[in-house]
C-alpha positions, -999 to +999 in steps of 0.1 A: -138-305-165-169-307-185-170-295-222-181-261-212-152-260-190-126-271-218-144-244-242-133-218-219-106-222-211-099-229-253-111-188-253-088-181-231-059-198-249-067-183-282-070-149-269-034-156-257-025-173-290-034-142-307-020-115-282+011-130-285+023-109-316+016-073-299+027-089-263+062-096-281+061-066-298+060-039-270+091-061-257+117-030-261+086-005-249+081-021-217+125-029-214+125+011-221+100+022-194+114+001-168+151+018-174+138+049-176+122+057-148+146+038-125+172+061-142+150+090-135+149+088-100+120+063-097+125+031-072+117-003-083+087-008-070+075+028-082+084+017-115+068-015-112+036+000-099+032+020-126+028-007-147+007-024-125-019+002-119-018+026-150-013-002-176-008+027-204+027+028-221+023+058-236+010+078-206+038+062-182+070+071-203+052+109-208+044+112-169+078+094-159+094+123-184+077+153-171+077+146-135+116+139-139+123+174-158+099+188-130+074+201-149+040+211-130+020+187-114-012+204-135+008+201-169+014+163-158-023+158-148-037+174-178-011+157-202-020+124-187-056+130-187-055+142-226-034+112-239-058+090-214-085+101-228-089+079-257-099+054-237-131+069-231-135+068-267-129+030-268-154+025-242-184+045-253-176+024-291-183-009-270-208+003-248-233-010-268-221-046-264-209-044-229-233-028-208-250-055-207-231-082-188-220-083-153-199-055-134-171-073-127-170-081-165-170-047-177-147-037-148-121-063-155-120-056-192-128-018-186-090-021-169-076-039-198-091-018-225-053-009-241-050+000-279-040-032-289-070-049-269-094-024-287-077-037-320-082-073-316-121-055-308-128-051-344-149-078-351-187-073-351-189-109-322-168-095-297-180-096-267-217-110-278-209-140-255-191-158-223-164-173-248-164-140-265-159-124-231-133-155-222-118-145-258-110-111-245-097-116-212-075-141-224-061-116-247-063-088-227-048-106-193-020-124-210-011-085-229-010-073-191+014-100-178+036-096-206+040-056-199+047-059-164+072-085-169+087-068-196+089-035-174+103-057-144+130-063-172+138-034-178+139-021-140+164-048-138+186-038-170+179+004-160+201-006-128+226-027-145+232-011-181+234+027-191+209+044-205+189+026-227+170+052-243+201+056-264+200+025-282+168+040-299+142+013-282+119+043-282+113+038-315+092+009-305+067+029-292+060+051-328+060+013-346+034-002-324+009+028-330+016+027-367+011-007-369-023-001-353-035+031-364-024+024-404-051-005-410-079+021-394-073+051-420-099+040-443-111+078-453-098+110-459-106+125-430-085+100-412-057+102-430-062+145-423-060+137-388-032+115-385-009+133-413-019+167-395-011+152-353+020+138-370+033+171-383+022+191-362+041+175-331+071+177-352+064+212-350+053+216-314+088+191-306+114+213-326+092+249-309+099+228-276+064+235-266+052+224-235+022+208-243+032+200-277+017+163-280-014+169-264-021+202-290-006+179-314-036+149-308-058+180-304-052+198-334-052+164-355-090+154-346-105+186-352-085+190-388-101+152-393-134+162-380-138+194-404-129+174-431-154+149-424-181+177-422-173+195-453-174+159-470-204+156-455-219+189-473-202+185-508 
């Protein structure tokens, strides 16, 4: 390989290299998904699938939840579409930078646009060039490896071991957000939205509401954006 080549695939190892943290991290997560839904009913290869083609932790263990307590398919849509939905968000903030390169750039990391991708996004370079772009699939492919295998894991363990959402791995996934969403609150109205979505699906869990996280989320941004306009009048 020329030194082009080497420089490549150097991207790809350090988007690996620094992956590697939130890859290991989401270890129990992924264990816990796998379990659940083959303890909820789910084959193997349903299970595995869902990692496979949603890629969204958050989004599987809800939809895995609510199909298995048989809750509507139009609460399941709309809850998945809601909590989804951020993803849009991420997209239209690197719009800017991606729309200009290939499709099967922006599909590929359009796909593996997670919240700990969009983390590692930060910087004001990403994606402003092919090692940049290298950069990010490294990062983002090796994070998508890493999740199936650790939900193949858990598939295994779910059929094997009792329920594992009793050794309290689900605390993995509230960790993992905090870890990423903490650094971001950098005004007040951030910290309004996050302290009112937290409390108020507290609320909505104890009421047993329904729809409680997604009116949690809900609730959270518009207390954040009010904020943000009155700040914007004083």
């Amino acid at each position: 390989m020329n030194i082009r080549h080497w420089a490549l695939v150097g991207a790809l190892k350090k988007g690996l290299v620094d992956m590697l943290p939130l890859s290991m991290a989401v270890l129990p997560w992924g264990i816990l998904f796998g379990s659940l839904a083959v303890q909820r009913g789910f084959s193997w290869l349903e299970a595995q699938m869902f990692s496979a083609i949603i890629f969204g932790g958050a989004v599987q263990i809800i939809t895995v939840e609510l199909i298995a307590d048989n809750t509507s398919v139009l609460t399941v849509l709309f809850s998945a579409f809601i909590i989804s939905s951020r993803h849009f968000l991420y997209g239209l903030s690197l719009r800017d930078r991606l729309s200009v390169k290939p499709l099967r750039w922006r599909l590929g990391l359009g796909f593996l646009l997670t919240d700990e991708l969009f983390a590692l996004s930060g910087d004001r370079r990403a994606y402003t060039n092919r090692f940049r772009l290298y950069y990010a699939l490294g990062a983002g492919g090796s994070f998508y490896l890493a999740w199936n295998l650790w939900t193949f894991i858990g598939i295994v363990a779910g059929e094997s071991l009792p329920d594992l959402s009793e050794l309290g791995l689900d605390f993995a996934i509230a960790a993992i957000f905090l870890a990423l969403i903490i650094p971001e609150i950098k005004t007040i109205a951030t910290l309004v939205a996050v302290l009112v979505a937290g409390l108020s699906s507290i609320a909505f869990s104890l009421w047993g509401f329904e729809l409680g996280l997604v009116c949690a989320a809900l609730t959270g941004m518009c207390s954040g954006f009010c904020v943000l306009k009155l700040g914007a009048k004083v």
